[in-house]
LUMGU-568816 format. One record per atom (N, C-alpha, C): residue in one letter; x, y, z. Coordinates in pm, whole numbers, padded with zeros to 5 digits, always signed. Example, Ala and Ser with C-alpha at 12.3 -4.5 7.8 and 13.67 -1.06 7.14 Angstrom:
# residues 2
A+01319-00569+00780/A+01230-00450+00780/A+01320-00330+00780/S+01285-00225+00708/S+01367-00106+00714/S+01290+00003+00787/
***
This chain:
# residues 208
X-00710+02584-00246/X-00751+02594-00386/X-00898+02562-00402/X-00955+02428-00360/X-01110+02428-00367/X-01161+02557-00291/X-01115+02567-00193/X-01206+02733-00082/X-01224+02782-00250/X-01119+02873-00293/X-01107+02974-00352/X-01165+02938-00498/X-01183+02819-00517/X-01250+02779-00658/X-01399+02796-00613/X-01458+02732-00527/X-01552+02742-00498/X-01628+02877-00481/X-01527+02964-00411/X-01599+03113-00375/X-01608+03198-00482/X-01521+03140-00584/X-01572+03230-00765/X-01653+03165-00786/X-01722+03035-00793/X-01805+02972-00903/X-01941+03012-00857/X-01954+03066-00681/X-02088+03106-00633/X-02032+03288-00661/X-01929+03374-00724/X-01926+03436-00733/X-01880+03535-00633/X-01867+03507-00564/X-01824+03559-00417/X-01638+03634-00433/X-01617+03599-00489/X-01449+03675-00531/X-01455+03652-00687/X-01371+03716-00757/X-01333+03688-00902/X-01264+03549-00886/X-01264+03492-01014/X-01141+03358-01040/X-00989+03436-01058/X-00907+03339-00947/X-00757+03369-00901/X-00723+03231-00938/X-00599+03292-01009/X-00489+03172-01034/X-00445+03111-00918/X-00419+02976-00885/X-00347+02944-00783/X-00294+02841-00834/X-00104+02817-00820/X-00018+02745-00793/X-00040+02622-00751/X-00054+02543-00777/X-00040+02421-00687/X+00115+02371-00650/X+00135+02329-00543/X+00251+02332-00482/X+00235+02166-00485/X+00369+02130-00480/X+00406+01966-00485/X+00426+01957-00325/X+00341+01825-00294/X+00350+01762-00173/X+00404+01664-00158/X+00472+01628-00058/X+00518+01491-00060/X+00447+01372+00038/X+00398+01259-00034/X+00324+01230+00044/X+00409+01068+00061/X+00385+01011+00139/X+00487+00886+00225/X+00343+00754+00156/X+00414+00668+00088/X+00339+00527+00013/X+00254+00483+00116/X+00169+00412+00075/X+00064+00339+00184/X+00087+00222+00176/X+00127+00137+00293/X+00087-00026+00253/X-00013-00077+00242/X-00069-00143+00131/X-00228-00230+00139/X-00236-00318+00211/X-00329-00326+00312/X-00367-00449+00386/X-00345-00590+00292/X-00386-00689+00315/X-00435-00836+00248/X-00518-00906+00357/X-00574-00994+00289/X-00652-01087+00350/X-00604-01135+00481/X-00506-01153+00448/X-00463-01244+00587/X-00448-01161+00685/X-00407-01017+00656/X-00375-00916+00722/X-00485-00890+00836/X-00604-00849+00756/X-00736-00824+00741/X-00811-00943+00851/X-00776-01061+00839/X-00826-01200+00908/X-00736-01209+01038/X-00626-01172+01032/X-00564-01183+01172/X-00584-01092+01252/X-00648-00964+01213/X-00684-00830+01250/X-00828-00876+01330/X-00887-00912+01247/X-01042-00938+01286/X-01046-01004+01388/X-00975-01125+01403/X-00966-01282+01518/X-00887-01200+01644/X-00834-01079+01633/X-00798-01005+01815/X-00871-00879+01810/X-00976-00863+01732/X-01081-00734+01779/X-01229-00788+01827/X-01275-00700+01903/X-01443-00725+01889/X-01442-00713+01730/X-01643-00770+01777/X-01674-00798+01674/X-01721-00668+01562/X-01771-00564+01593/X-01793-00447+01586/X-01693-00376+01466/X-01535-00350+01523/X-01391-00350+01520/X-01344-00433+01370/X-01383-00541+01428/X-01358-00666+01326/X-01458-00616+01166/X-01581-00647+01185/X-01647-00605+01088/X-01633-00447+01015/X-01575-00368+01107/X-01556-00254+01062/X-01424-00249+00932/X-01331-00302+00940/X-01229-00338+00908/X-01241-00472+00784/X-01325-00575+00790/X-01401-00629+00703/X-01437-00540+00562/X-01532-00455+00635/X-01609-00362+00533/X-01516-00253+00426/X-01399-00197+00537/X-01366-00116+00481/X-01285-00172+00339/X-01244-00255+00382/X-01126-00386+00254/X-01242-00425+00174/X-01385-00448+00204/X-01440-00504+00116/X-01551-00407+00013/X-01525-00279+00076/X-01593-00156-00038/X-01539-00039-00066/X-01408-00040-00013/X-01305+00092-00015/X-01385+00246+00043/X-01514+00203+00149/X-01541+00269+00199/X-01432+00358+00262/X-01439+00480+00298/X-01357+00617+00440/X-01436+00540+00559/X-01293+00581+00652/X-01359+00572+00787/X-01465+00626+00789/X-01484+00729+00799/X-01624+00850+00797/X-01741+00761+00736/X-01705+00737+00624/X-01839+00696+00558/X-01908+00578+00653/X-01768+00466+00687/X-01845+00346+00727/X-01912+00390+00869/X-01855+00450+00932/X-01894+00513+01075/X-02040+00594+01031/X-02093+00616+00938/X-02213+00702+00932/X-02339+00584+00878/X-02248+00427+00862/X-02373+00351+00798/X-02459+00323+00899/X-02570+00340+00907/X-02677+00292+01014/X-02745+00152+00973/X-02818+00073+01034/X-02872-00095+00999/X-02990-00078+00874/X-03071+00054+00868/X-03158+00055+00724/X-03078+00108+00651/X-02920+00095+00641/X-02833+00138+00520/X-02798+00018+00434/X-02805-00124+00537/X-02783-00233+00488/X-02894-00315+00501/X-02892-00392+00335/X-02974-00492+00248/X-02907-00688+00305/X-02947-00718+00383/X-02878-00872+00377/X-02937-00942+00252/X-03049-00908+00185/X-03154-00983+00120/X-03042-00975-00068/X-02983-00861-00072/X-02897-00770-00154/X-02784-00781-00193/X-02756-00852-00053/X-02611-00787-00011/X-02564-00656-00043/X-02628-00568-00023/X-02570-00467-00074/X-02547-00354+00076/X-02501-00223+00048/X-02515-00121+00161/X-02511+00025+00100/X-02542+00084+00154/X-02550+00236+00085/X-02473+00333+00177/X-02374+00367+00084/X-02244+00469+00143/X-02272+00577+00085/X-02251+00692+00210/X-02277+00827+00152/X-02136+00908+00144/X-02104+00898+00038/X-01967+00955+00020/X-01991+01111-00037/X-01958+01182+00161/X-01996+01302+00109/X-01892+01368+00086/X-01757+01372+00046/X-01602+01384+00032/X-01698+01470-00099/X-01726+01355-00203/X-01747+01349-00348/X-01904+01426-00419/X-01960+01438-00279/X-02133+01435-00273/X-02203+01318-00361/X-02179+01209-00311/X-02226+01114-00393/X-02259+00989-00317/X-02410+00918-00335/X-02460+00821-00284/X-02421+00698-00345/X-02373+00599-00313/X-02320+00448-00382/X-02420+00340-00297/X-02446+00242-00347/X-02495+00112-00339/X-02344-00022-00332/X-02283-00002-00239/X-02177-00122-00250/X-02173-00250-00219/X-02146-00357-00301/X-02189-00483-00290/X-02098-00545-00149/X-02159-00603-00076/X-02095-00733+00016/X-02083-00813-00001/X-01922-00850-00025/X-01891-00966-00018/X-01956-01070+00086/X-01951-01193+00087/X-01993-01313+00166/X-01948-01253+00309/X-01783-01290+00334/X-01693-01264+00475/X-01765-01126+00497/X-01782-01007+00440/X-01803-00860+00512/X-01939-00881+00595/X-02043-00963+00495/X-02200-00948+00517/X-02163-01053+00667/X-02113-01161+00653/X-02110-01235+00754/X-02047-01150+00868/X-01975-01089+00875/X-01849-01029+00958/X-01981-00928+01028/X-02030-00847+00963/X-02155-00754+00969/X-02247-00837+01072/X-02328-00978+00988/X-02439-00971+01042/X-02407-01079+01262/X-02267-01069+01250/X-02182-01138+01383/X-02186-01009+01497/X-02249-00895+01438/X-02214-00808+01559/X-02316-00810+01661/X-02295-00791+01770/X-02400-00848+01821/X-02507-00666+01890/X-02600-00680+01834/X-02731-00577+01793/X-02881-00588+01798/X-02954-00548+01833/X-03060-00523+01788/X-03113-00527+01618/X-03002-00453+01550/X-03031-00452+01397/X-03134-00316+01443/X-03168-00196+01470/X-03235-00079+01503/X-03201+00004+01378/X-03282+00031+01320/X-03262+00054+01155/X-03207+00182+01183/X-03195+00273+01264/X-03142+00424+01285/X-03006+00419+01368/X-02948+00284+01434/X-02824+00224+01513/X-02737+00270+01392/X-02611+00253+01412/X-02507+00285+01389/X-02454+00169+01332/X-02455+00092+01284/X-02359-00026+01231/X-02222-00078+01354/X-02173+00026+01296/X-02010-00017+01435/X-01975+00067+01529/X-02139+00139+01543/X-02112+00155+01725/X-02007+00293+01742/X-01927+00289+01641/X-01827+00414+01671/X-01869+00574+01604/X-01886+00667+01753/X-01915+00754+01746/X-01859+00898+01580/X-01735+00873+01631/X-01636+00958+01552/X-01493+00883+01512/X-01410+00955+01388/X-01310+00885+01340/X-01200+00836+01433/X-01184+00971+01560/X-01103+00928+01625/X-01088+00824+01787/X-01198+00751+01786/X-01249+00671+01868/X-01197+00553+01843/X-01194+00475+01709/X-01128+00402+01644/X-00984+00373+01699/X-00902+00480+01696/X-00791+00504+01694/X-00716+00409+01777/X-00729+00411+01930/X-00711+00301+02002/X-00706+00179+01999/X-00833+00147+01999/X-00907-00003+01996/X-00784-00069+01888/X-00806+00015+01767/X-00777-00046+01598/X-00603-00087+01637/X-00556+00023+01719/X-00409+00013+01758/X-00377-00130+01821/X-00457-00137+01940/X-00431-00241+02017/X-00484-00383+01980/X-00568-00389+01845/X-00617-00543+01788/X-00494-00560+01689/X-00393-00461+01597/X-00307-00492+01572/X-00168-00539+01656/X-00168-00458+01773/X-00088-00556+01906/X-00110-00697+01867/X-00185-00671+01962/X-00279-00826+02003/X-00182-00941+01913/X-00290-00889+01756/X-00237-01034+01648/X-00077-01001+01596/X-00028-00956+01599/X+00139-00901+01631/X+00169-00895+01443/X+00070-00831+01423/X+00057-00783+01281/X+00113-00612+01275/X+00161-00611+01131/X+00215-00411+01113/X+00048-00358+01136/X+00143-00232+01206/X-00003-00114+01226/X-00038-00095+01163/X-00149-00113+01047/X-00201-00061+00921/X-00331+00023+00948/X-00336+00133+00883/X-00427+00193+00973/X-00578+00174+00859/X-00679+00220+00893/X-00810+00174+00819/X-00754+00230+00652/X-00748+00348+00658/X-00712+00360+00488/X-00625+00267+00469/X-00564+00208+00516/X-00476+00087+00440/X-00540-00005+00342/X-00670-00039+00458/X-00776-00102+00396/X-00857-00061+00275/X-00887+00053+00210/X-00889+00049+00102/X-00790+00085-00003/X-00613+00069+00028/X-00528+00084-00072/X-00571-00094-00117/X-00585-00185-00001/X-00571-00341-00010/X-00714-00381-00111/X-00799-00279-00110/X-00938-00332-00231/X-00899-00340-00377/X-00811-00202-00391/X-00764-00149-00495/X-00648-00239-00592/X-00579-00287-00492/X-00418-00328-00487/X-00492-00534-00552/X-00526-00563-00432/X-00580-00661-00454/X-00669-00752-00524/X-00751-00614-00594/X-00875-00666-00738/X-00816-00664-00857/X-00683-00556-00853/X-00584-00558-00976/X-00540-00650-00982/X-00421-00709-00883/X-00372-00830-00862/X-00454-00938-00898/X-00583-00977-00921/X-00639-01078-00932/X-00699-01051-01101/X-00675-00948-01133/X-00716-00939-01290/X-00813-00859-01312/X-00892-00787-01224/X-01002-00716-01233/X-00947-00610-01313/X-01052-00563-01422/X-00964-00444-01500/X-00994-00327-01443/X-00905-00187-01430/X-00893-00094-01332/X-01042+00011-01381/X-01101+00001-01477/X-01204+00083-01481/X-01323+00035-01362/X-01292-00110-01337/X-01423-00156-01271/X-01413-00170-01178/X-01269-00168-01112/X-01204-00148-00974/X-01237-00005-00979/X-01261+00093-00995/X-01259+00244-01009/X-01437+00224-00955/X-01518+00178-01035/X-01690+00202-01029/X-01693+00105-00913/X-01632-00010-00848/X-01702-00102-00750/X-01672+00037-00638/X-01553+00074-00589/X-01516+00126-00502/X-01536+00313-00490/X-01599+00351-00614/X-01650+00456-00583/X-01574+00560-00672/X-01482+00554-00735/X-01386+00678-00776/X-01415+00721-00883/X-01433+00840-00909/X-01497+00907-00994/X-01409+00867-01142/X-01298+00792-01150/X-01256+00784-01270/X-01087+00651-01259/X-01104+00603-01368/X-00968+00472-01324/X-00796+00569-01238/X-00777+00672-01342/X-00712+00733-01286/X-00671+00759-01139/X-00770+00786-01059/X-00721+00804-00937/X-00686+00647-00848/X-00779+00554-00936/X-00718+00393-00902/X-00552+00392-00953/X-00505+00417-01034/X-00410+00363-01077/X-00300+00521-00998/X-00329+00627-00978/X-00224+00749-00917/X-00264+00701-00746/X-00301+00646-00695/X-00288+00597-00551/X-00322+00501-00499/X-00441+00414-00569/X-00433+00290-00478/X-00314+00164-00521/X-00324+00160-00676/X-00268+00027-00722/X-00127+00054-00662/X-00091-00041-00633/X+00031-00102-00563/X+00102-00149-00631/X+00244-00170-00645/X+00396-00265-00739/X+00406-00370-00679/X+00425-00504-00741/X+00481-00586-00658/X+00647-00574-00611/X+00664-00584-00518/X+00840-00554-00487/X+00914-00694-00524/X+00874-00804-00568/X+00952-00860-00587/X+01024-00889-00724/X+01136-00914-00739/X+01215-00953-00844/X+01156-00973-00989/X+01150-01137-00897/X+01080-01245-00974/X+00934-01219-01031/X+00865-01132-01027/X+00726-01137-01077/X+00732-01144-01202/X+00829-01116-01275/X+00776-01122-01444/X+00844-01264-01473/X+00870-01360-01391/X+00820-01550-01425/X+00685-01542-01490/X+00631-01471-01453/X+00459-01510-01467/X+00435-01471-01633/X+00529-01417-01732/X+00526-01431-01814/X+00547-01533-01870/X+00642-01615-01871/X+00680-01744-01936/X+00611-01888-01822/X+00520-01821-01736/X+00482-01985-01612/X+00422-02047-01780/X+00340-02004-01837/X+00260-02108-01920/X+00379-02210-02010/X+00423-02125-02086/X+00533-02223-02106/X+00607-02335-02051/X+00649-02225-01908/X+00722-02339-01835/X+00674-02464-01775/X+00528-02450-01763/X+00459-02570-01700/X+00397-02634-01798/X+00376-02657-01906/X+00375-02747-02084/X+00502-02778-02117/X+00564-02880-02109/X+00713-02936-02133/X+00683-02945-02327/X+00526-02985-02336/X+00541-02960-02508/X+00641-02878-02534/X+00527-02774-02558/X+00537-02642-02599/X+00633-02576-02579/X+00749-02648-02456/X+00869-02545-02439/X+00963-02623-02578/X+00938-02765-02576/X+01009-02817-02643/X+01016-02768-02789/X+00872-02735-02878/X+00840-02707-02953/X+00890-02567-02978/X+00853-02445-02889/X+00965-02340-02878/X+01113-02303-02879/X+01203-02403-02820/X+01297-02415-02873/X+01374-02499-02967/X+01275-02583-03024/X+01341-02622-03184/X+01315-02527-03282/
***
């Protein structure tokens, strides 16, 4: 459908209707922190920080694999991702752990170097396999890592428009149709009545 959208809009064929067909696509699990930290403590450091970054800017493999050392600001914290999926340049902030995780690799810092060393997406593949061995953690593969940016800034209260602009997405929507995550448990709507329940006043006062 993009081919064929694209080849009318430069004119190249007339505009054709096309169908979109329903896919079925299998849920992602989001990483977490701990996930993320037990991951890091059985990879190089390289590996480790790669995996850092990706949880901490919802960077693509691709993208983070294309950051070179004059892409990143320590002074900033910041880094510049070229998200060419979207054709679009971002400035993404580093967290403390990523910048630290980052500035642990051990480098030159060669402003035209590669950040994490890894050539292409599927180079990764291995290594990333066998540091989840290692810490005897589920295989989560790097996109996991940014369902876990998404999943995890909601969870903490961040409102989804700004989870949408930190991480790059052209609109909240596609935050809330694939990254945000359900909690599976039961019990999560306690968290409606915790205030109550932990003020013995106020419960008292509520039920007289």
């Amino acid at each position: 459908m993009a081919v064929i959208n694209h080849a009318a809009e430069v004119e190249w064929c007339r505009k054709i209707s096309v169908r979109r067909f329903e896919v079925e696509t299998k849920p992602k699990t989001p990483v977490t922190m701990a996930w993320v930290d037990a991951f890091a403590a059985c990879s190089s450091p390289h590996l480790g920080a790669l995996c850092f970054f990706i949880y901490g800017t919802r960077a693509r493999i691709t993208e983070a694999l294309n950051v070179i050392w004059a892409d990143v600001d320590f002074q900033t914290r910041t880094a510049v991702i070229n998200q060419r999926k979207v054709r679009h340049t971002r400035e993404a902030h580093l967290p403390v752990p990523v910048l630290a995780a980052i500035d642990n690799i051990p480098s030159h810092q060669e402003p035209s170097d590669w950040v994490f060393r890894y050539a292409r997406r599927d180079s990764v593949k291995a290594p990333w396999s066998a540091a989840c061995a290692r810490a005897g953690i589920k295989p989560l593969t790097p996109h996991s890592c940014r369902h876990g940016f998404a999943t995890d800034l909601l969870r903490a209260g961040v409102d989804v428009k700004t989870v949408a602009k930190m991480g790059g997405c052209k609109d909240a929507t596609t935050v809330l149709r694939t990254y945000a995550h359900v909690h599976q448990e039961r019990n999560i709507t306690e968290v409606l009545f915790s205030t109550i329940l932990t003020q013995p006043s106020q419960r008292n006062t509520v039920t007289n």
